[in-house]
N, C-alpha and C positions, 0 to 999 in steps of 0.2 A: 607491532611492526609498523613504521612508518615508511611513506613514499612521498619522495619529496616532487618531487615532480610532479470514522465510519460515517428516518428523515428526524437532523434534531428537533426538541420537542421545543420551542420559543416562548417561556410564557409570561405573561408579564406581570411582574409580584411589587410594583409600585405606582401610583397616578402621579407621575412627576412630570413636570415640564418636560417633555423629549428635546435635547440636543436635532439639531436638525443642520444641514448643510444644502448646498444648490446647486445643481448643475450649470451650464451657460444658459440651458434652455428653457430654463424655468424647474426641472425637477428636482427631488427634494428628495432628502432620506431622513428619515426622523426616528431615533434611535429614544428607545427607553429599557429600562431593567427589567430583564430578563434570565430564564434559568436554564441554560443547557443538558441535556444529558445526552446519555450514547446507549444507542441499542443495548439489549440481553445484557444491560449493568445498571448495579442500583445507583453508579457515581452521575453528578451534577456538578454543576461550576453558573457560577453567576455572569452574566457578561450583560451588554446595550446590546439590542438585538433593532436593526430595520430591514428595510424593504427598497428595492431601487425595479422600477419596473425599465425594460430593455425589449426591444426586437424580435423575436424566434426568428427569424430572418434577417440581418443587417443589412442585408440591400432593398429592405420594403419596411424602412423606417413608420411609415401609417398602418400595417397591416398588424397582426399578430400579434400583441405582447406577453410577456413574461415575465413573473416577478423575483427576483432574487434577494435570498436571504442571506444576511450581512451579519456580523454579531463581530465583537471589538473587546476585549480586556482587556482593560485600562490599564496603564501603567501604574505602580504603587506609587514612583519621586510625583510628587503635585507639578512637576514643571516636567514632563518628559518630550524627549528629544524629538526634532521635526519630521525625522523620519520614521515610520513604525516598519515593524515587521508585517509581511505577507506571506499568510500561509498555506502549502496550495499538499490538499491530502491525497492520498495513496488511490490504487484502486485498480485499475478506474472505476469508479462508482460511490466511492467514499465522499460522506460531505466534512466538509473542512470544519462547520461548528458542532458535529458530532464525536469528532475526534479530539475534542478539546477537556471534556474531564477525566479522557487520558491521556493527554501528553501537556497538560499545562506545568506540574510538579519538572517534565524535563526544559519549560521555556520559561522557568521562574527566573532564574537571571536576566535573560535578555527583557521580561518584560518587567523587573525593575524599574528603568529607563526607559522603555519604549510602548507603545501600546502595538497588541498584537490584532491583527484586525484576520475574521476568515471569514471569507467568501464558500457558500456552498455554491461550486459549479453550476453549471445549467443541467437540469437531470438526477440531480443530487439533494439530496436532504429537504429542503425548504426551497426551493430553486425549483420547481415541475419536476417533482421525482419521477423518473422513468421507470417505477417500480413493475415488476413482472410478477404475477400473484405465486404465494410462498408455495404452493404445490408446484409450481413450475423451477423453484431452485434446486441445484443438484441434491443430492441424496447417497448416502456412506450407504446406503442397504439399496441404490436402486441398479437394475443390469444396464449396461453400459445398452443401448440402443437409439445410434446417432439420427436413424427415421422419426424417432420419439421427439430427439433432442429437435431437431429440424421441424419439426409440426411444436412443440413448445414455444419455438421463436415464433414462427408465424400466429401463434395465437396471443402470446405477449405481445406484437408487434398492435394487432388488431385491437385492443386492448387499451393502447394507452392514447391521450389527447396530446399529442404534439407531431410535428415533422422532424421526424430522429435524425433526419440530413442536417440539420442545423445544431447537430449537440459536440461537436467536434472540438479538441482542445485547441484552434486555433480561433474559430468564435469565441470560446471562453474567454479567451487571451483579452479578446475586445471588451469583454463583459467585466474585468479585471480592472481593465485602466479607464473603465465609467467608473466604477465605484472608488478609484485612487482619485479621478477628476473631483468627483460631486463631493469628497474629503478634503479640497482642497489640500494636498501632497505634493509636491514638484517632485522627490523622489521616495523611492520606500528600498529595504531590504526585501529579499523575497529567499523563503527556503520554502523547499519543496521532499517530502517521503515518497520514494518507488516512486509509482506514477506519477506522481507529485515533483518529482525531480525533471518529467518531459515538461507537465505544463507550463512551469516556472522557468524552463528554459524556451520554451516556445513566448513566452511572454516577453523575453528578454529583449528575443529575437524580434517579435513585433514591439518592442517600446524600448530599446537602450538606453538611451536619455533620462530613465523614468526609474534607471535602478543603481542603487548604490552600492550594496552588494549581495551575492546568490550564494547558498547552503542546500549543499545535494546532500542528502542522507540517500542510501541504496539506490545506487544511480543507472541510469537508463539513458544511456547515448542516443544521441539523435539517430545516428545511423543502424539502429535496432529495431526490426521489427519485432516487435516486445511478443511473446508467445512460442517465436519458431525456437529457441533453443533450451525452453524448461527443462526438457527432458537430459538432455548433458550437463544442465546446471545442477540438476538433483543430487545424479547420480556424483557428480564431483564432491556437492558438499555432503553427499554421504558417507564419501569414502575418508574424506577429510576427520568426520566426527569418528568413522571407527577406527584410522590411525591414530585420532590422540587419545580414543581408549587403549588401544593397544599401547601407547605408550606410558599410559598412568597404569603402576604397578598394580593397584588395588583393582582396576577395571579388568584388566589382562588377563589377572589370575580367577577373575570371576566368570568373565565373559571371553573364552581364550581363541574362538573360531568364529567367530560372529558373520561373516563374511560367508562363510561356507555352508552355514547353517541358514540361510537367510538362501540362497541359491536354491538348495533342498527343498526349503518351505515352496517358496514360487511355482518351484515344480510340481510338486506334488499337487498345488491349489489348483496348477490350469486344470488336472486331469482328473482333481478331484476336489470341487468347491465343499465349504464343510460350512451345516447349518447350522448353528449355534443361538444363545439366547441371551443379552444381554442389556442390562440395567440402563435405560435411557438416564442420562444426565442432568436431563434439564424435567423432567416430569417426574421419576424417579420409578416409572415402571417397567418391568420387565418387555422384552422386545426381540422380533425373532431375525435376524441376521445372516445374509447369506454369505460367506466370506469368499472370495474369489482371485485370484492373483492380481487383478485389477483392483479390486477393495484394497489389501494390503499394499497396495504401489500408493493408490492415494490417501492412505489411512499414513502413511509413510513420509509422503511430501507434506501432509501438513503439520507433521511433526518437526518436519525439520527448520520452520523457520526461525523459529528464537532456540537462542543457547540456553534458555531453562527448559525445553521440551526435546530438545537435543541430549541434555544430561540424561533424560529419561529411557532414550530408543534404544539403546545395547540393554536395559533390563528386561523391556517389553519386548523386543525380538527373539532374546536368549527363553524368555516365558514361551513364548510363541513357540518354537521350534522345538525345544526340551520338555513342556510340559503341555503344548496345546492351547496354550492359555490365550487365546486369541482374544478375547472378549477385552480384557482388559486395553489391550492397545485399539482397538476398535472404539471404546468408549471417550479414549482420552482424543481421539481424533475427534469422533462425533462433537465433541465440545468445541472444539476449535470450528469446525465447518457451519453447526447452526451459530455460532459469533457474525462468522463472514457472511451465511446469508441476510441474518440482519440488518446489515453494514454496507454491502455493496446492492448499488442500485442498477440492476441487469440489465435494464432496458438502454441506460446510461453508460454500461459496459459495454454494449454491443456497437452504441453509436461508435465511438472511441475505435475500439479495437476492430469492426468493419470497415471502415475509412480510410483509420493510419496504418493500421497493420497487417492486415488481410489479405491485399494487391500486389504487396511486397515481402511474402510467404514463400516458401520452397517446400511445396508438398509434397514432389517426389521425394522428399529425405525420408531415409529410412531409419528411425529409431530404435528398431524392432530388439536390439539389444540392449539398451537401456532399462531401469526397472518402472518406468509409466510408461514406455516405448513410442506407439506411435497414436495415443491413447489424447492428447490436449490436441495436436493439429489437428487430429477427425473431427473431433468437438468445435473447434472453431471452424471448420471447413463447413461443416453441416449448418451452423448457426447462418453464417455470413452469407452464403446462398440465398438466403432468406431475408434478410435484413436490408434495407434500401442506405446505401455507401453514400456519407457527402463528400462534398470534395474538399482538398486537401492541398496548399503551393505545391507547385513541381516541384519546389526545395525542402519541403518539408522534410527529409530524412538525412538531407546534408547537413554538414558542420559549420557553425558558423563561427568567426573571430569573434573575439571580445575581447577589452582591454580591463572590467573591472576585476575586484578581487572574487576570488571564487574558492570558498571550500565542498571539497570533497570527502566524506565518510561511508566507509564499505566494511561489513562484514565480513571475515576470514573464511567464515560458513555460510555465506549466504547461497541459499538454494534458489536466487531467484536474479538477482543482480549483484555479481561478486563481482571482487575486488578490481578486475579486468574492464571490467566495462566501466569502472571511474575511470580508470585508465583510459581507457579511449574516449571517453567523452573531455577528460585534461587537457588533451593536444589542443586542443580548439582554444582554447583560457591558458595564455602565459602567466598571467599572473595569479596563478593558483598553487593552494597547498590540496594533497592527497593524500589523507591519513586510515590506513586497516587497521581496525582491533581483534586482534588475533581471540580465534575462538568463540567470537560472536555472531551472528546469524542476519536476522533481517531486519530490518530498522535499528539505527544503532543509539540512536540521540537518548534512550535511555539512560545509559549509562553512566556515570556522575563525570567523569573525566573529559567525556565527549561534550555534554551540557558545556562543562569551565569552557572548555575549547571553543566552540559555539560562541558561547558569550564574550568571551575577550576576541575573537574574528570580528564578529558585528561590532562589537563596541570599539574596535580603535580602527575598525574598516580597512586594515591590511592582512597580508600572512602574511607579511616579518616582525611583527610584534608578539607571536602567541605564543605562550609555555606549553610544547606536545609534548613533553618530556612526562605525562603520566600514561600516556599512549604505551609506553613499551611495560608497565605494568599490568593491561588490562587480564583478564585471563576468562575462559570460557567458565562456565557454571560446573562446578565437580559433580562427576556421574554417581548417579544412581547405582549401588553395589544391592541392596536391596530393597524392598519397600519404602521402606524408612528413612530412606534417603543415604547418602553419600559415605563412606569410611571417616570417622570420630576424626 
């Protein structure tokens, strides 16, 4: 359907001359070979990795420094184009050269021609990670108590070596266009994943001049405080995923009430949690598990962000409900959540999301009929109380004009930033294209179609040159009928 309108690990595997560049002011970045990888995955990627030391403060230029990590894959052509890509990752808390041995297979094109350069935020990967020690990350087996969660932040907080007021995406922004300077750039491309779609437009916002053109994959409007509407986003792209089962013959006749059956379960869990025992994923030992209507809401949403674990949730719920089989869907979440605690840097979450999102919250809304309900606002209300808020422009949550090109990419199913809020973030950018892949979930650039699209956007720097015409063939990943995957 078209509309037109994760600290990486740096190491250095060569004694070569480092490339090095300069600031006005004398500093220097001095890049040499190096090996990326990404949290809880054996994959690696080669890139130049340096270091640019920066402010913790921008208005006590002598005080505080802080050094941030830079890493660049170089373009394959020997001559590639002036401008490179900037890549600004998800999160908040994701570092940009962590996320790079898995998404470089989707920015092979573009980096052809261009070298991709990623910045780990401040707070992030090799940037002063704002890490929070791993028994303070959430937990698929722990009870929901937001006193707990609240004494967690304050002792994360106590914890780490920095002034968390200073970790905001608007400092970033600054910390962006030093390391575009000391590269000598006059302009760059810049795309942005989920969170990644704010920073990159916040950057836009503070430096227009500096950008040629912007790529929002899962996008997040200025005007959103990103957290207050999880709960309706879920529940939407849930119902999404079990109308297009209901609509594929084979899923239908499999799974015929999913809907109904999934009500029952909830209920019965509030008023009666059932203890079960189940096979850790990542250690391989058995483990005892409390399951609770809250566990299955968030054992639930983290299913739902990609369309291959989406094909999955009408087998695991119909298990759940028909046979009890909780364990298993229990298990496939746990996977996905130790990924994310991995990956996102809490302490660097909190800056972010106490700051911009927090102040401009509506906590009297009542969720209570949704299936996470009113379960993410508590969790961030408890936290933010705790956490010392920087400041943020009065403008920060308004829209701003822009005249360059701009694409937009949104999941059909996205559980987190659907297709609407590309929408409302388009009005602001006339000259943009808005394209949904129907039956896709949350981050889309995977996808080989969206990639070409991608690539030929950047590469001839308009939407009126680009073939979307494979857009209206994309399709969601076919469901799970049993185990074994999908009907022959």
């Amino acid at each position: 359907m078209k509309k037109v309108t994760l600290a990486a690990t740096c190491l250095a595997i060569a004694a070569i001359t480092p490339t090095a560049w300069a600031l006005p002011d004398g500093n220097t970045i001095e890049f040499s070979n190096c090996m990326l990888s990404m949290p809880g995955s054996p994959a690696t990627a080669a890139a130049r990795c340096g270091r640019l030391e920066v402010p913790e403060n921008p208005d006590e230029p002598g005080g505080r420094m802080i050094s941030l990590h830079i890493a660049v894959a170089d373009a394959s052509d020997p001559q590639p184009e002036a401008d490179p890509l900037f890549f600004f990752a998800g999160g908040p808390g994701q570092a940009a050269t962590e996320t790079w041995p898995m998404i470089r297979g989707s920015l092979r094109g573009i980096n052809k021609t261009r070298d991709i350069v990623m910045i780990d935020q401040r707070g992030t990967g090799g940037s002063n990670k704002l890490q929070c020690p791993a028994e303070d990350m959430p937990d698929l087996n722990a009870e929901v108590d937001f006193d707990e969660i609240a004494r967690l932040a304050r002792e994360c907080l106590a914890g780490l070596d920095a002034d968390t007021r200073y970790y905001t995406t608007t400092i970033a922004a600054g910390d962006v266009d030093a390391v575009r300077r000391a590269m000598g750039y006059e302009q760059v491309n810049i795309m942005g994943v989920s969170y990644g779609t704010r920073a990159a437009q916040v950057y836009l916002r503070e430096f227009p001049d500096r950008v040629r053109t912007m790529t929002l994959d899962s996008v997040v409007p200025m005007q959103l405080a990103l957290g207050q509407e999880h709960a309706l986003m879920l529940d939407s792209a849930l119902n999404r995923v079990l109308d297009d089962c209901a609509a594929d013959a084979a899923c239908r006749e499999r799974f015929p009430d999913p809907r109904q059956g999934l009500a029952r379960l909830l209920a019965d869990l509030r008023s009666n949690p059932r203890s079960i025992t189940i096979i850790n994923p990542v250690t391989g030992e058995q483990e005892p598990l409390t399951v609770t209507a809250e566990t299955l809401a968030v054992a639930i949403r983290f299913l739902s962000y990609s369309s291959e674990s989406q094909a999955v949730l009408p087998l695991l719920l119909h298990e759940a409900v028909t046979e009890d089989r909780l364990d298993r869907l229990a298990t496939q979440a746990m996977m996905v959540v130790g990924n994310l605690g991995e990956m996102i840097a809490r302490g660097m979450e909190m800056s972010v999301m106490c700051a911009e999102d927090y102040p401009f919250m509506n906590f009297g809304a009542d969720y209570s009929d949704t299936l996470i309900g009113n379960l993410m606002l508590k969790g961030i209300q408890a936290q933010c109380r705790e956490w010392p808020a920087g400041k943020v422009p009065d403008d920060f949550h308004e829209p701003f004009q822009a005249e360059l090109p701009v694409l937009l990419l949104s999941g059909e199913r996205d559980p987190v930033t659907p297709p609407a809020y590309a929408t409302r973030a388009a009005a602001a950018y006339p000259n943009h294209l808005d394209l949904v892949a129907d039956g896709l979930g949350h981050s889309v650039l995977r996808n080989v179609c969206l990639q070409q699209v991608a690539t030929d956007f950047i590469t001839t720097g308009s939407v009126d040159e680009v073939d979307t015409a494979c857009v209206d063939d994309i399709e969601g990943s076919p469901f799970f009928t049993t185990l074994l995957g999908p009907e022959p």
